[in-house]
N, C-alpha and C positions, 0 to 999 in steps of 0.2 A: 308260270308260262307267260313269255311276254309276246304282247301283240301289237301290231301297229294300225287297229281299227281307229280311230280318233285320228290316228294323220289323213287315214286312205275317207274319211267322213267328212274332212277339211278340204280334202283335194275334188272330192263329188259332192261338195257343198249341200251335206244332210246335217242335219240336227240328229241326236243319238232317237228322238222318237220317228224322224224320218225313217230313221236303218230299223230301229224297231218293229214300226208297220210292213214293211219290207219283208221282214223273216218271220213276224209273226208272234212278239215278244214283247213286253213291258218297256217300257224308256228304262225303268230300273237296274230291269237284267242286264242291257247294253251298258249301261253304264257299272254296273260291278263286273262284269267284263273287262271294260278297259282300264278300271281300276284293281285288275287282280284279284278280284272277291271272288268271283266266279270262274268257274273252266266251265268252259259250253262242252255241250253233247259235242259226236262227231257230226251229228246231223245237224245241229246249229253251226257251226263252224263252219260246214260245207255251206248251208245257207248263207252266212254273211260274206264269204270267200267268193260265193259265184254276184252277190250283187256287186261287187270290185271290180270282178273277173280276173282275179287270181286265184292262185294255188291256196292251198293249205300252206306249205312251210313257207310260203312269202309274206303270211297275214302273221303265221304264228309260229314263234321259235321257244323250244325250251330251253330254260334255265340250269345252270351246272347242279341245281338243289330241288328239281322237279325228278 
């Protein structure tokens, strides 16, 4: 699943442990997130999606092999 957390974190000038404290999560998890290691809960996802204030399928789109 690809997501565009890491732009929308550049564009509201957080650091990935910034977005962490945020939703409640590890710097680590944010970051196997945006590198594809992990797929967040629904409920993390909702979490990172509302500190943007986007949607779900604006932050994260899946792939033709998901």
């Amino acid at each position: 699943m690809k997501n565009s957390i890491k732009i929308e974190r550049a564009r509201h000038n957080l650091t990935q442990g910034d977005l962490a404290e945020k939703v409640g999560v590890s710097r680590q998890t944010i970051n196997s997130i945006e590198t594809k290691k992990y797929i967040p809960s629904t409920v993390l996802a909702l979490k990172i999606a509302k500190v943007f204030n986007m949607t779900l399928d604006a932050l994260f789109e899946l792939e033709d092999d998901d």
